[in-house]
C-alpha positions in Angstrom: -16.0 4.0 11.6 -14.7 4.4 15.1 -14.4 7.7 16.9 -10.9 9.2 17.1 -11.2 8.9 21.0 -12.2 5.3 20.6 -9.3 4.4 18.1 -6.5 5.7 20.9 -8.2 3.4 23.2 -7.1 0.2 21.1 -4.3 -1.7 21.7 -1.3 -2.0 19.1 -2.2 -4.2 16.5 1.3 -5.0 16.0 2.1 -8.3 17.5 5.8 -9.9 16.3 7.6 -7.2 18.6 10.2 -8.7 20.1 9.7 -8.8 23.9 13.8 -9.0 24.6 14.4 -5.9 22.3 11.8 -3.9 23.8 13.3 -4.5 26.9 16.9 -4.1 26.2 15.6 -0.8 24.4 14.0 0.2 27.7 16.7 -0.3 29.8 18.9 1.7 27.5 16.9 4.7 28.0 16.6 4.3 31.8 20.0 4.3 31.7 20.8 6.9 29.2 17.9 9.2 30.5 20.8 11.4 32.4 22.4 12.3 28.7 19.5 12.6 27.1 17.5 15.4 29.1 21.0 17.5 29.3 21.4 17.0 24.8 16.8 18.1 25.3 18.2 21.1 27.0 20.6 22.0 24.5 17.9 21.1 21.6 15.5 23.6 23.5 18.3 26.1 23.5 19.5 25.7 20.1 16.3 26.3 18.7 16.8 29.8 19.6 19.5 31.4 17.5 20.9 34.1 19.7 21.5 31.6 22.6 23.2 29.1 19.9 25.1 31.5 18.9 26.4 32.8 22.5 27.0 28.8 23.4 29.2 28.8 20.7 31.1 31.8 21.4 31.7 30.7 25.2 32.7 27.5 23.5 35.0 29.4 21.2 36.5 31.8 24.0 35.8 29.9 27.3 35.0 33.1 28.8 33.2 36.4 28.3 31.4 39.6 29.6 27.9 40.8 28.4 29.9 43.4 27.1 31.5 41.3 25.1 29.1 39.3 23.6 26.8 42.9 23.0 29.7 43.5 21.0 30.0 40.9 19.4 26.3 40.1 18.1 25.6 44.0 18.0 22.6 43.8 20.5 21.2 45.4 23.5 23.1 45.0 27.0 18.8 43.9 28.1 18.7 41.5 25.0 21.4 39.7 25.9 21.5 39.6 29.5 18.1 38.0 28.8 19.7 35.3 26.9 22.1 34.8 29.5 20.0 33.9 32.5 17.7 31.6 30.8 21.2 30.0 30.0 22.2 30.5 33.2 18.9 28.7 34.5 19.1 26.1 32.6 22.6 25.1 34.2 24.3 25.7 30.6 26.2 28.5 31.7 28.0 29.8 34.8 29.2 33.1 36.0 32.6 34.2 37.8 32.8 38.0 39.2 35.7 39.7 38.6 35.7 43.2 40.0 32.5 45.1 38.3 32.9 42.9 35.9 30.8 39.7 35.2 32.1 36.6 33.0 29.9 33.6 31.4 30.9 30.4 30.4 30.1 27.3 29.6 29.5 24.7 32.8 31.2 21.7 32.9 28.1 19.1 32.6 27.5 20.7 29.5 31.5 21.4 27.6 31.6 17.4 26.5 27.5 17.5 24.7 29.0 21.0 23.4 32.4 19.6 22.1 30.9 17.0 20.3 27.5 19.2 19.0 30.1 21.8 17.4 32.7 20.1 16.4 31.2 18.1 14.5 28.9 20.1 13.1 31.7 22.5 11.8 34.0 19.3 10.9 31.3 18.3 8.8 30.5 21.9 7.4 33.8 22.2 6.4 34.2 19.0 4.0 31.0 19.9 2.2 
């Protein structure tokens, strides 16, 4: 029997691929790599509850204060604002300063994936 290391050495076995498919399939991710690593960052992000839950209330209310969303969830000003930047690093969210006051919401690149992710995830809890 051949070593584990050996066996990832092989070639595929599989040989009635279809070389034009392969291709075509290849040249749809090149293509679509853009959309996909921005829905990857929202995967990453929704694995985490709190920040799905904040995405969804930006979605809901466009924009909002820490204070707000401490409120809201009934968490820690540090807990939250923790949330928020690695939202805010990741591009996901922006900020607009209004007097002492600092707003989040939802950048633009990201409102479309977020429309659709929502949407139709309520739409479709809704007719269950």
């Amino acid at each position: 029997m051949a070593s584990p290391a050996k066996r990832r050495r092989e070639p595929c076995l599989h040989t009635g691929s279809d070389p034009y498919l392969l291709h075509n399939h290849r040249a749809r991710l090149i293509n679509e790599e853009e959309a996909l690593r921005t829905l990857a960052a929202i995967f990453y992000v929704a694995g985490n509850e709190v920040r799905l839950k904040i995405l969804y209330l930006l979605f809901q209310e466009e924009r909002l204060s820490v204070c707000d969303i401490t409120r809201i969830l009934g968490m820690k000003i540090p807990a939250v604002s923790q949330h928020l930047r690695k939202l805010k690093d990741l591009g996901m969210v922006k900020t607009r300063r209004r007097g002492q006051t600092i707003y989040y919401s939802i950048s633009e690149g990201y409102r479309y994936y977020l429309d659709v992710f929502f949407n139709r995830l309520l739409k479709h809890k809704r007719e269950l």
